[in-house]
N, C-alpha and C positions, 0 to 999 in steps of 0.2 A: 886118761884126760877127761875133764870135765866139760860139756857141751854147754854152753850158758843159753839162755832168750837172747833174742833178737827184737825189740821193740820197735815198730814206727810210732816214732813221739810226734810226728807233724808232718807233712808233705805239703808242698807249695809250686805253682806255676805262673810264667807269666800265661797273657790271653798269647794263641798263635796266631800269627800274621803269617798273611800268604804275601808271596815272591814278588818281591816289590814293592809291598805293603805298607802299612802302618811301623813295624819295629824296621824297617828297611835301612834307616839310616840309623839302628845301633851294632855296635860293635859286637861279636859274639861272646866276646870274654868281660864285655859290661852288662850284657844279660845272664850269664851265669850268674857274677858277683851277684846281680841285683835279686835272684831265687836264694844263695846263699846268705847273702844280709836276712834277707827277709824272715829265714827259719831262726837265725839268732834272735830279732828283733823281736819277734814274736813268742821268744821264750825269755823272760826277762831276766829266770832266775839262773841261769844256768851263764856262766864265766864262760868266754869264748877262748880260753887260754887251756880250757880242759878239754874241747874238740880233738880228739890223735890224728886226725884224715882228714882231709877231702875227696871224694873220689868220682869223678866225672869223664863219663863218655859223650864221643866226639869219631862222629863219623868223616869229619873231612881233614882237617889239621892240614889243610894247604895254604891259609890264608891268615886272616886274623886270632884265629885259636892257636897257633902256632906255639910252638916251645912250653908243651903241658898247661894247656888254659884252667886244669883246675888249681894249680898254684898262682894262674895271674888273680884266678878270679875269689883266692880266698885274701890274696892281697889286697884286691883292688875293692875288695867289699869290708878291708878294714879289721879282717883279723889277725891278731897278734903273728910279728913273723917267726915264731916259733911252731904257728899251725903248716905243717903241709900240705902236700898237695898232687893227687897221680890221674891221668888220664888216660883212657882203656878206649878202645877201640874193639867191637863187634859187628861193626855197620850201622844195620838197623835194629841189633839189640843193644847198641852199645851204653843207651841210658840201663835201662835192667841190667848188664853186665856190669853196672857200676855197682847197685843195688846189692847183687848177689855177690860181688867179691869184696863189699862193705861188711855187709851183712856176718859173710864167712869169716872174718877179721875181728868181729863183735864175738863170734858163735868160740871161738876157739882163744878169747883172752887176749889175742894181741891186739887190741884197743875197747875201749869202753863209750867212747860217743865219737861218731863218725857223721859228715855229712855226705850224703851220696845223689849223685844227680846225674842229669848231659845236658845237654846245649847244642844247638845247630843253628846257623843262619846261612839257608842255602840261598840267599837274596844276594850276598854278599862273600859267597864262592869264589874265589877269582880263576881266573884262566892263566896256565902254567905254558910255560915251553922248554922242554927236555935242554938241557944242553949237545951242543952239536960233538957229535962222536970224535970228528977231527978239526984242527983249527982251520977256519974260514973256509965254510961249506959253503960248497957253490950251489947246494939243490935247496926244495922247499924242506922247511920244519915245521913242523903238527903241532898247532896252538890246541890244547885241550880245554874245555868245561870241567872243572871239578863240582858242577851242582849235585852231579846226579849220573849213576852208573858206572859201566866198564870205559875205562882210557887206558894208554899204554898199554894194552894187552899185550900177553908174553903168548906169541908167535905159540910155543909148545903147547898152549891148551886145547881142545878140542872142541871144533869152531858150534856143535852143539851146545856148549857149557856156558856158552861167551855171548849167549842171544841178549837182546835190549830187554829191561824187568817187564815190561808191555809184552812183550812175544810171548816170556813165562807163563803169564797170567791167561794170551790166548790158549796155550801147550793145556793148565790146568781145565782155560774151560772147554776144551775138545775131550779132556781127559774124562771130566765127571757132564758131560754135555750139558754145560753150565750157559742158557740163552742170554741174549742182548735183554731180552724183557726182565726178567730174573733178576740182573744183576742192574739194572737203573732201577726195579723195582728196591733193591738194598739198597742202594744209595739213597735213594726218596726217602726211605725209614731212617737211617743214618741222619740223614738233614731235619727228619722231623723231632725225632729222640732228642739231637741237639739242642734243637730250637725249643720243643720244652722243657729240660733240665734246664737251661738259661732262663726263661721265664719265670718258672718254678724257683728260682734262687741256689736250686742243687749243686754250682758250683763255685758258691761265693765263701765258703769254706777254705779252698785251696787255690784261688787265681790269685793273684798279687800285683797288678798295671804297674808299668813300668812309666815312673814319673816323666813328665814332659812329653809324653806319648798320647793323641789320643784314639786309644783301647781299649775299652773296658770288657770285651767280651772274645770271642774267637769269630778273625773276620772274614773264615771261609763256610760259617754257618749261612747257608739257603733256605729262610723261612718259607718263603713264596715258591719254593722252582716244584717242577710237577712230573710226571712221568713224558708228557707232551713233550716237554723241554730236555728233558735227558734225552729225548725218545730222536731229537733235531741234530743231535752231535755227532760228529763223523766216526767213523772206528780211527784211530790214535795210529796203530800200528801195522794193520793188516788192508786190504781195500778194501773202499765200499761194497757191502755185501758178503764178505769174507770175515770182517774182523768183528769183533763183539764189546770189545775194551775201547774205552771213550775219554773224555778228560773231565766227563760226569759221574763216571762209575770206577776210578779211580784216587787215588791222595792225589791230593796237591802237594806241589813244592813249598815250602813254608821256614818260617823263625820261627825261634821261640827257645825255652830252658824251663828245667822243673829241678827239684830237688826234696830230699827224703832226709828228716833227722832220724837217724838210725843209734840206740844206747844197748847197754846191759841194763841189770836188775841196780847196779851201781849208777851208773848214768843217769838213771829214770829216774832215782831220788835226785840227782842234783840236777835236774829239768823243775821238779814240782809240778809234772802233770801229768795226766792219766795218756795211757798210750792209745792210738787208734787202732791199732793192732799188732799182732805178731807174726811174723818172718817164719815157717816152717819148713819149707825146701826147696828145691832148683831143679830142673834140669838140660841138658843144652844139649842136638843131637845133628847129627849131620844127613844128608839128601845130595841127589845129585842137583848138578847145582842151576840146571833150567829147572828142573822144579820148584825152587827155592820158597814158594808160596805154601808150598805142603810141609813146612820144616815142623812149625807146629805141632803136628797131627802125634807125632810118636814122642816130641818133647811131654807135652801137655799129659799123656798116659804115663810116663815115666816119674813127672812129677809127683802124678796124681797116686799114684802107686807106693810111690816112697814117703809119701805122705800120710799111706793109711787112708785114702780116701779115695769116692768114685763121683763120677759123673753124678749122681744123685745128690751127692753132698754140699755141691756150688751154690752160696748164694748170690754172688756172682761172677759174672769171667769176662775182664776185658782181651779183646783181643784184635791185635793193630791190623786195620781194614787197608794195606796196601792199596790191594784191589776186589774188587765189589768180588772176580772170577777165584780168587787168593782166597777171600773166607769163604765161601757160599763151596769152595771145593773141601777144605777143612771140616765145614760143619757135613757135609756129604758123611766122611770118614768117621765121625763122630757120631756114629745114629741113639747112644744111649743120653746124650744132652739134652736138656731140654733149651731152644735159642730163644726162649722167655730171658734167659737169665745172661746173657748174650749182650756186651757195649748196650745195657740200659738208658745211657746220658750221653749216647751217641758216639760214632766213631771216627775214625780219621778220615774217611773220606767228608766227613761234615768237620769233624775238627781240626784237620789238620796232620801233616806228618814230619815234622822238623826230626830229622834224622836221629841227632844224637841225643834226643831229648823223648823220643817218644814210649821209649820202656818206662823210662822214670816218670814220666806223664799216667802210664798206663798202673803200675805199681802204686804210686799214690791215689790215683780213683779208686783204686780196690780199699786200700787202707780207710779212705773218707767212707765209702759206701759201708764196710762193715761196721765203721763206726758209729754211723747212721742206725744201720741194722740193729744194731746193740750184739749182736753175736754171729753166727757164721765162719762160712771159708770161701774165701773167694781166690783169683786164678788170675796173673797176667801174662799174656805170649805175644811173642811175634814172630814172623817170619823176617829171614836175614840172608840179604844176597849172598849169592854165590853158593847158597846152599847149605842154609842153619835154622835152626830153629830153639827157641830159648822159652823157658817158664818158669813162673815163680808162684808159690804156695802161698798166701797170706792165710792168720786166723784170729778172731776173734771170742 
């Protein structure tokens, strides 16, 4: 069997809004559409009727993404309904899990242009209620939150496994004795990096504003906040004096969608444009699952491995800033990186972490940035609850 290229021809995002935000009143299957319009619209020459996929991840699917949102949302962005459409669930990999099982679909012939992305809009989670086991139950029923974490928890797990994603992040920084200063000192860097890639114009490339909105940038970037100000926030999870994790040194809750046109050597001639880079390998690994912040550490070497490549090779590695205790334990594990090369245009704790959207997010900053470069290899990971860890190879 013949392995083909993988090409990213374009990557695109909307700005992310934080919980309650600016994108607050869009649906989350009209913000997909609107990153998938926008990769077609932007390729002029390329027939939307040759697209094979759509493939989009979607960490919640309790609400308005409901009944496979990457086929509402190749509809509802107006292409032919002969194009399909699947949505993949990894959590917080589940944009990258699109990427890579797009990707994989390109690599081995059974399709030639794919669009690949995720979508989240945890602003717009709704609250669920179990149905009652017997009819007309006389006791209380448990309304849950699907923004964010474990619900319904099945009784058999092991009440260690099942801690809130805040506790994890304290567990990592007692692990690698990761301080309060330390990790508002990342987040500072985070909001600065931000604040000047946006200046600097670095991401006017791959944003896309979402009409009728106004957004034009990501609106959980902190130009002004300071280490004083991180320094005022309570610990989030643990008491005062005990906990380390804040809601400064942390992601925020957020919307927002991204999307990657993904082709072969075939597809790329019927695009008419030069590629931003190439698709080289995966890999996806499991942890126990309070750790779930360390997932990366052995994905990222696996990758990197099967890629023919080391730590020295990165020109650079985004990698999703859960929490400030989540990477800074990561790059612990990591002593041959250099963290020069390290979410150079800022991370999610500054940009944002729209669940199903942030792989694909993170994957098309590699593709721009090596584009940029003009050559290179760059790297995207994240950690993914309950205990995963996922990466992806790009090259230029």
């Amino acid at each position: 069997m013949t392995i083909r290229d993988v090409y990213v021809v374009d990557a695109v995002r909307t700005p992310i809004g934080k919980f309650g935000g600016a994108l607050s009143s869009v649906r989350p299957d009209d913000l997909a559409a609107h990153v998938v319009r926008a990769l077609v619209d932007r390729t002029p020459e390329l027939d939307p009727a040759r697209i094979d996929d759509v493939v989009l991840g979607a960490a919640n699917g309790a609400g308005e993404d409901n009944r496979d949102v990457a086929r509402m949302a190749a509809l509802l962005a107006g292409l032919p309904v002969s194009v399909p459409g699947v949505t993949v669930n990894r959590l917080c990999g589940s944009g990258l899990e699109a990427v890579i099982q797009a990707a994989r679909a390109v690599a081995l012939g059974d399709a030639s242009i794919v669009v690949a992305g995720g979508v989240e809009s945890m602003s717009r989670a709704p609250w669920v209620l179990q149905k009652p086991e017997r009819a007309f139950p006389a006791g209380h029923q448990q309304l849950h939150s699907t923004t964010l974490g474990w619900r319904m928890t099945n009784p058999a797990m092991p009440a260690e496994w099942t801690v809130p994603l805040g506790e994890g992040a304290e567990l990592i920084a007692d692990k690698h004795a990761i301080t309060r200063e330390a990790q508002d000192a990342f987040a500072l860097e985070s909001h600065r990096k931000a604040a000047r890639a946006w200046s600097e114009g670095l991401y006017d490339a791959e944003v896309v504003p979402y009409a009728g909105v106004e957004l034009v940038r990501d609106e959980g970037v902190r130009d002004n906040t300071s280490l004083e100000a991180l320094g005022r926030l309570r610990p989030s999870f643990r008491k005062e004096g005990e906990g380390t994790v804040t809601a400064g040194n942390a992601s925020p809750l957020n919307d927002g969608a991204a999307a990657l046109l993904l082709v072969d050597e075939a597809g790329l001639r019927a695009t008419g444009r030069e590629p931003l880079a190439r698709i080289r390998t995966s890999a996806v690994t499991g942890i126990e699952p309070q750790l779930f912040g360390l997932g990366p550490v052995e994905a990222v070497r696996r990758a990197l491995t099967k890629a023919g490549r080391d730590f020295a090779d990165l020109t650079t590695f985004e990698l999703n800033e859960a929490f400030a205790a989540q990477s800074l334990g990561c790059l612990a594990e990591w002593p041959e990186l250099d963290p020069a090369v390290v979410n150079p245009r800022g991370g999610a704790i500054a940009i944002g972490h729209p669940l199903g959207a942030s792989g694909a997010r993170l994957a098309g900053s590699v593709a721009h940035q090596l584009a940029a470069a003009g050559s290179g290899t760059g790297l995207a990971a994240l950690c993914i609850g309950v205990g995963q860890g996922l990466a992806l190879v790009l090259e230029r």
